[in-house]
C-alpha positions as CSV (number, residue, x, y, z in Angstrom):
1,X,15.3,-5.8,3.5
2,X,12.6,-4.1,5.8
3,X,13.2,-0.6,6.2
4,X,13.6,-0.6,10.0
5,X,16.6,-3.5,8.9
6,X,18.2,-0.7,6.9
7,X,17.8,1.8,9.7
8,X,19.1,-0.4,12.3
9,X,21.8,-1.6,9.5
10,X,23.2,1.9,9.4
11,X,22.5,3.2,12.6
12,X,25.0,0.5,13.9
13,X,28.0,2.2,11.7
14,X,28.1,5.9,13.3
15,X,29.2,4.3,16.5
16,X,26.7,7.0,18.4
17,X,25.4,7.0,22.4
18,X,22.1,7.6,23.5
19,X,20.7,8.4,26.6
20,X,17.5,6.6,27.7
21,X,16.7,8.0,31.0
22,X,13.5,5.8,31.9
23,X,16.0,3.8,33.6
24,X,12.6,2.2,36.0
25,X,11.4,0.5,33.2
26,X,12.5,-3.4,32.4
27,X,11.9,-3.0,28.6
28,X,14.6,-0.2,28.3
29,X,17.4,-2.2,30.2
30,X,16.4,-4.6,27.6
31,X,16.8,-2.5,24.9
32,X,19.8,-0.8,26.6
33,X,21.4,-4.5,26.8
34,X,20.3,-5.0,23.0
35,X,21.7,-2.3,22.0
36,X,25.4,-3.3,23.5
37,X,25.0,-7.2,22.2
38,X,24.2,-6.4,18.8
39,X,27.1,-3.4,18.1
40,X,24.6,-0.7,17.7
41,X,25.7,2.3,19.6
42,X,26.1,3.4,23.7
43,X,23.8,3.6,25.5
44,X,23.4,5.9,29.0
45,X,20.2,4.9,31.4
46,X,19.1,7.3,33.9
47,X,17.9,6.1,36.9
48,X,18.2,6.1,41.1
49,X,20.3,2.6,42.1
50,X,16.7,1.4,43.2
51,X,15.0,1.7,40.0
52,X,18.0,0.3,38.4
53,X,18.1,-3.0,40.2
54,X,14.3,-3.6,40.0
55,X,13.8,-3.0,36.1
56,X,17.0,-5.6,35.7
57,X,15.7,-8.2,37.8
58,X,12.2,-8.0,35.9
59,X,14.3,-7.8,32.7
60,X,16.6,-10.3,34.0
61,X,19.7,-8.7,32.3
62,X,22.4,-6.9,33.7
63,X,23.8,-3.2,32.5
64,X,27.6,-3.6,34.5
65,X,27.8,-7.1,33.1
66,X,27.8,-5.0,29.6
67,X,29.8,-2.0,30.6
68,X,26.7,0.5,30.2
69,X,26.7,3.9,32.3
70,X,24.2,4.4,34.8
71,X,23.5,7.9,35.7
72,X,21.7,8.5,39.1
73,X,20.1,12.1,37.6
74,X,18.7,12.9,41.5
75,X,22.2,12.7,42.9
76,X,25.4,13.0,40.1
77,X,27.9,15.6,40.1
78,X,26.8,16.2,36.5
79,X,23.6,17.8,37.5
80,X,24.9,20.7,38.9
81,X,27.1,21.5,35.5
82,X,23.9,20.8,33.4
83,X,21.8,22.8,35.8
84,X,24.0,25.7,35.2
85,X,24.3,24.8,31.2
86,X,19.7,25.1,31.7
87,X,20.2,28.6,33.8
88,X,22.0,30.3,31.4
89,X,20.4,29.0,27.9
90,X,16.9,29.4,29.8
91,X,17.1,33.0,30.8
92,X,18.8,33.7,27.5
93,X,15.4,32.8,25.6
94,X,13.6,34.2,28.5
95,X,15.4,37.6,28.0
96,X,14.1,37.9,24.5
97,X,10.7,38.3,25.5
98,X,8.8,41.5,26.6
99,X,9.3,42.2,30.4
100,X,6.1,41.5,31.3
101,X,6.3,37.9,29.7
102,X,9.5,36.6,30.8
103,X,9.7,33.8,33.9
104,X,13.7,34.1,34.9
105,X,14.3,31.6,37.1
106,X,17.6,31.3,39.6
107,X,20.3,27.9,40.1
108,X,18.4,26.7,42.9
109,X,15.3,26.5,40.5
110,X,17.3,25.0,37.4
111,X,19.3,22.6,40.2
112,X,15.6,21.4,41.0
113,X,14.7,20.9,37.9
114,X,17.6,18.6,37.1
115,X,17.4,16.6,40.0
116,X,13.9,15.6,39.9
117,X,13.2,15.7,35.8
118,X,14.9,13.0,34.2
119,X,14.0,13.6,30.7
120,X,15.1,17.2,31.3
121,X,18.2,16.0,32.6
122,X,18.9,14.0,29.8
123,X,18.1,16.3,27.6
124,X,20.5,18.6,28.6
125,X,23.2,16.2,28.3
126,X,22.1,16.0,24.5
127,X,22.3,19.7,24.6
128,X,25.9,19.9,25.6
129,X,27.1,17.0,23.3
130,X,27.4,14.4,25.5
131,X,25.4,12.3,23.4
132,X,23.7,12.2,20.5
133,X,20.4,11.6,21.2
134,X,17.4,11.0,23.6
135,X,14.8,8.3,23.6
136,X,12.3,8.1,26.2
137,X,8.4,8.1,26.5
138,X,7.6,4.6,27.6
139,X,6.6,6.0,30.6
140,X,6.6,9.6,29.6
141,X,3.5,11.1,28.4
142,X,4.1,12.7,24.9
143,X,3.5,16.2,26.6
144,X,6.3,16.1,29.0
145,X,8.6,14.6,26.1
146,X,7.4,18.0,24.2
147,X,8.0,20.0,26.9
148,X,11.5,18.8,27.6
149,X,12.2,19.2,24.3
150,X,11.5,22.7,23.7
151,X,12.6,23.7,27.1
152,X,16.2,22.0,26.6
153,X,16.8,21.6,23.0
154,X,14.3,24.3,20.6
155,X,14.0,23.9,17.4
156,X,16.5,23.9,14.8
157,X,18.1,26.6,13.1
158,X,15.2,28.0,10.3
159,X,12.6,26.2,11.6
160,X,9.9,27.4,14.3
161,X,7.8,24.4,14.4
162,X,8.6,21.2,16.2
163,X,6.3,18.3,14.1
164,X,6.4,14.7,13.8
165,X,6.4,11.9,11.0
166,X,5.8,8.3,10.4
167,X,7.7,6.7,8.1
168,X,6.0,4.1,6.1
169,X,7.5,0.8,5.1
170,X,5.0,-0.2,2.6
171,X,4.0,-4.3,1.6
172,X,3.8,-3.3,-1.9
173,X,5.6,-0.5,-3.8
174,X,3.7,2.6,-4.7
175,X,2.8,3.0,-9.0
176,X,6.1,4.9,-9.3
177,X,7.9,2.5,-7.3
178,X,8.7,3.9,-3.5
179,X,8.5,1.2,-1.2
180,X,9.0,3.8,1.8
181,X,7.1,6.9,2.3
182,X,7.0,9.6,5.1
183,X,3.7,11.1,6.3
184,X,3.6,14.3,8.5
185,X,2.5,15.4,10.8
186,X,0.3,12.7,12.5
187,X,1.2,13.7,16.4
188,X,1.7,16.8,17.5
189,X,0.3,19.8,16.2
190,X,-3.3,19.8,15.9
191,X,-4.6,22.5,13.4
192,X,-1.1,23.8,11.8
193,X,-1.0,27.3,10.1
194,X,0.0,27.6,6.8
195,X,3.4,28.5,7.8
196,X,3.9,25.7,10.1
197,X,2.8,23.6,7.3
198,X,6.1,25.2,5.4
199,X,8.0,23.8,8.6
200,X,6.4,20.4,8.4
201,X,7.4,19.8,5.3
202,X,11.3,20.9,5.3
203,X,11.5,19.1,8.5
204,X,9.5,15.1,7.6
205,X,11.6,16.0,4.0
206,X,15.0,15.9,6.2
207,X,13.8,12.7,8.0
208,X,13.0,11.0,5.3
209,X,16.3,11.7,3.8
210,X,18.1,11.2,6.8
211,X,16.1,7.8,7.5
212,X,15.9,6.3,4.2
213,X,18.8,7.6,2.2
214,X,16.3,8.7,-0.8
215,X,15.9,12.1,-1.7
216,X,12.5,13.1,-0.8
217,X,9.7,14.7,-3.1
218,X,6.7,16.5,-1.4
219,X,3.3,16.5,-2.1
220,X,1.1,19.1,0.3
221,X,-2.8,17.2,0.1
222,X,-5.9,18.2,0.1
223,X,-8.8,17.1,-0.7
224,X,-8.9,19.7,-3.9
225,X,-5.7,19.8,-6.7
226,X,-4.6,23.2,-8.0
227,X,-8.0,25.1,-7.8
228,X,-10.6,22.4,-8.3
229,X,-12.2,23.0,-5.2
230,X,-12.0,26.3,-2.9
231,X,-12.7,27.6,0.5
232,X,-10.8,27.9,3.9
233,X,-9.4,24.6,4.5
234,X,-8.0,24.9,0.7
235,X,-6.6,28.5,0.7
236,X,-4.7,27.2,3.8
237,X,-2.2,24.2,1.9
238,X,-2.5,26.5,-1.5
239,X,-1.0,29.4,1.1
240,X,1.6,27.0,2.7
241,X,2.7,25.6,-1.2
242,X,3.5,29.5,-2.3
243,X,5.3,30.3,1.2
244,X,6.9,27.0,0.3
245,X,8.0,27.4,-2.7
246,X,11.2,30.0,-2.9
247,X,12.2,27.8,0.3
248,X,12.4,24.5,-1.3
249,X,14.0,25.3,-4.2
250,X,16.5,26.9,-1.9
251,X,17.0,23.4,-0.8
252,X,16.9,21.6,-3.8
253,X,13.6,19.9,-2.8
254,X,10.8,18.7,-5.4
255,X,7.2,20.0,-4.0
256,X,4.2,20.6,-5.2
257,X,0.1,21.1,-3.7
258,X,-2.4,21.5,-3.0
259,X,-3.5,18.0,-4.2
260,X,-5.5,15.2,-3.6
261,X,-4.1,11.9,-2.6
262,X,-4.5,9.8,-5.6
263,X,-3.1,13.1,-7.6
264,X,0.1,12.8,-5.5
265,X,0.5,8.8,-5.8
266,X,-0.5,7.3,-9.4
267,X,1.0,8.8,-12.3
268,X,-2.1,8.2,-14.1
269,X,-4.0,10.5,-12.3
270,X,-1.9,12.8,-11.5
271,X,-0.4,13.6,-14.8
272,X,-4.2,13.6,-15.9
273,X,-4.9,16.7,-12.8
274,X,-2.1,18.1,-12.3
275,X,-0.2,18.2,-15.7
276,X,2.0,21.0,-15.3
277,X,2.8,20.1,-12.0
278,X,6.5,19.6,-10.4
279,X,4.8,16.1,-8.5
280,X,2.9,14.1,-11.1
281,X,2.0,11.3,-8.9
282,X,5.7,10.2,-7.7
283,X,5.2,12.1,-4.6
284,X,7.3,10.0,-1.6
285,X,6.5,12.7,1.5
286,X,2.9,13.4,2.2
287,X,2.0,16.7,4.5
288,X,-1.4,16.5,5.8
289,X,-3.4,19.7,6.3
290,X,-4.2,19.0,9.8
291,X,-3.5,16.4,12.3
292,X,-6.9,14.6,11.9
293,X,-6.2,13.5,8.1
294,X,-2.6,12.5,9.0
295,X,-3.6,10.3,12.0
296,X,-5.9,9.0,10.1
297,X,-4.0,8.4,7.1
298,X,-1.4,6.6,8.7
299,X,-3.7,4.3,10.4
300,X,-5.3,2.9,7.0
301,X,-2.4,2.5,5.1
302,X,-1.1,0.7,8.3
303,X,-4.6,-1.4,9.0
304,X,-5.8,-1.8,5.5
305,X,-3.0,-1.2,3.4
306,X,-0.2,-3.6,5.8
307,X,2.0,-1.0,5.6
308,X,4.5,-1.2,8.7
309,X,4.7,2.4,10.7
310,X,7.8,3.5,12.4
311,X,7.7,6.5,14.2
312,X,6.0,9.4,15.7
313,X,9.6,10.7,15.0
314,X,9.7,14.0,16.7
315,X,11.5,16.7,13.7
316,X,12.6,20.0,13.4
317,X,14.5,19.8,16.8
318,X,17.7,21.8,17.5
319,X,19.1,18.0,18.3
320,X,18.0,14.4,18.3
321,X,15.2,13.4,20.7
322,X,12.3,10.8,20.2
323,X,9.4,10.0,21.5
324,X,8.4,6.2,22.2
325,X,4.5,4.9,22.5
326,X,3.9,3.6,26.3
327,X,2.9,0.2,24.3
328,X,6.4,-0.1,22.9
329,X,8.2,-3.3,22.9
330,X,12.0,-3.5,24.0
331,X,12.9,-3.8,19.8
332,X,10.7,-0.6,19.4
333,X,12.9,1.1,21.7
334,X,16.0,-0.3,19.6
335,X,14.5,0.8,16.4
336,X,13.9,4.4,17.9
337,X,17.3,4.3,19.1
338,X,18.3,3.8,15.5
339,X,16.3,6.5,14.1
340,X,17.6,9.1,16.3
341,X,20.6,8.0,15.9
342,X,20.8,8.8,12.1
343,X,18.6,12.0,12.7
344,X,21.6,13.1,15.0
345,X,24.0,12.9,12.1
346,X,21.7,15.1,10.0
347,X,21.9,17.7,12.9
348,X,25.6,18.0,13.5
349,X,27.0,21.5,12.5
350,X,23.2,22.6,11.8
């Protein structure tokens, strides 16, 4: 079975909701409607009663035929109570800051901001449990998604650093016999620090056990292992693998770094570079050094090696929100339902 398969398999168990609030756009009725047929969870769409009608007459697919909620977010009662929930948790971050830094903002600003920012909207409804989760972006640009996030959820509880990560459903298994692997971060921050690279690695090792089920083992790359090459770009992952360190085993997570790829993957070489080391080629979650490598690193082992890549999946999130591509198909949508959907399970009581 694929690993998406699985995903979907037991994302369809925890009997969750979702809200998609890019209500305009034909290919999420279709997945909303998907989503309902096939038993996989409840889905809420956001959107005025004119959007609605035109996105399921291009779909061809009706959401009352299926009993799903529509939410008009410029005109619902609950704006007004999550307008309130965004005043209060706003100001409180806001008060935290230095007087001359902080932008307090009154009702009639959060009310505005409700009304007239879906994603925010919904985002806030994730925030006050009425679901469990938020997937939008197909019409979204990844920046507004990021900013919605931070301003309605933040990040979770020990982590600083919102990241991403693909997970990789591989044609052949690796040497030491992974067939899924998790690569972070690939879409969102550009040139991390070596603490956020301590974040990026807790956070894609919780998604990859949350998504797969496996326990995860981390291997921080570079393109020198345990010394063999120095300079800035080095003493930045051999500075995130010692901040790392005390915090892993914390956790209970196997990690190791700075090493190069083929160090991290075949036993062979790794036990021959690294023989002392905690990851000996088994490694199952790769953390990049900076967002070039990942991006590119997931786009070869998806071009060259046919390996099949689900994600971004936005991580280290207070709560469960995704991200889609605006090239997304209506069964992308589904599967990024699914993931956030088992992500949100990771999350509650956190």
């Amino acid at each position: 079975m694929k690993a998406i398969e699985k995903i979907i398999e037991r994302a369809s168990q925890l009997n969750g909701t979702v809200v998609l609030p890019e209500g305009m756009d034909a290919r999420v009725i279709t997945a909303a409607c998907a989503c309902v047929d096939r038993k996989i969870c409840t889905p809420v769409v956001l959107g005025t009663p004119e959007e609605i009608a035109a996105a399921e007459a291009k779909a061809g697919l009706s959401l009352a035929e299926r009993g799903i909620k529509v939410i008009d977010y410029t005109a619902d009662p609950l704006g007004d109570e999550l307008a309130a929930a965004y005043l209060e948790a706003w100001n409180a971050k806001e008060s935290r800051k230095p007087p001359e830094k902080q932008k307090i903002i009154d009702l009639a600003a959060a009310v505005k901001t409700m009304r007239t920012k879906r994603i925010y909207f919904g985002g806030m409804m994730v925030r006050q449990g009425m679901v469990n989760g938020l997937v939008a972006g197909s019409i979204a640009s990844t920046g507004d998604m990021l900013r919605a996030a931070f301003h309605t959820l933040g990040t979770q509880k020990g982590v600083k650093t919102a990241s991403s990560c693909f997970i990789m459903d591989l044609r052949e298994p690796t040497p030491s016999g992974d067939s899924v692997l998790a690569f972070g971060d690939c879409a969102v921050i550009p040139n991390p620090t070596a603490e956020q690279l301590v974040d990026i690695g807790l956070s894609t090792a919780q998604t990859y056990r949350d998504l797969t089920g496996n326990e995860p083992r981390v291997a921080f790359l570079s393109f020198s292992t345990k010394g063999s090459a120095a300079g800035e770009l080095v003493e930045k992952v051999q500075k995130a693998v010692e901040l790392a360190k005390p915090v892993f085993a914390e956790k209970g997570i196997a990690m190791d770094g700075e090493l190069q790829f083929d160090a991290a993957i075949a036993p062979s070489v790794g036990q021959l570079k690294n023989p002392n080391g905690a990851i000996q080629g088994n490694a199952n979650v790769f953390i990049f050094p900076d967002l070039q490598a990942g991006n590119i690193g997931y786009k070869i082992a998806q071009r060259l090696g046919g390996a099949v890549a689900i994600g971004p999946n936005l991580q280290g999130l207070a709560k469960a929100m995704n991200d889609l591509s605006r090239g997304c198909s209506a069964e992308d949508i589904v599967g990024t339902i699914c993931v956030t959907l088992l992500q949100s399970q990771a999350k509650v009581g956190a």
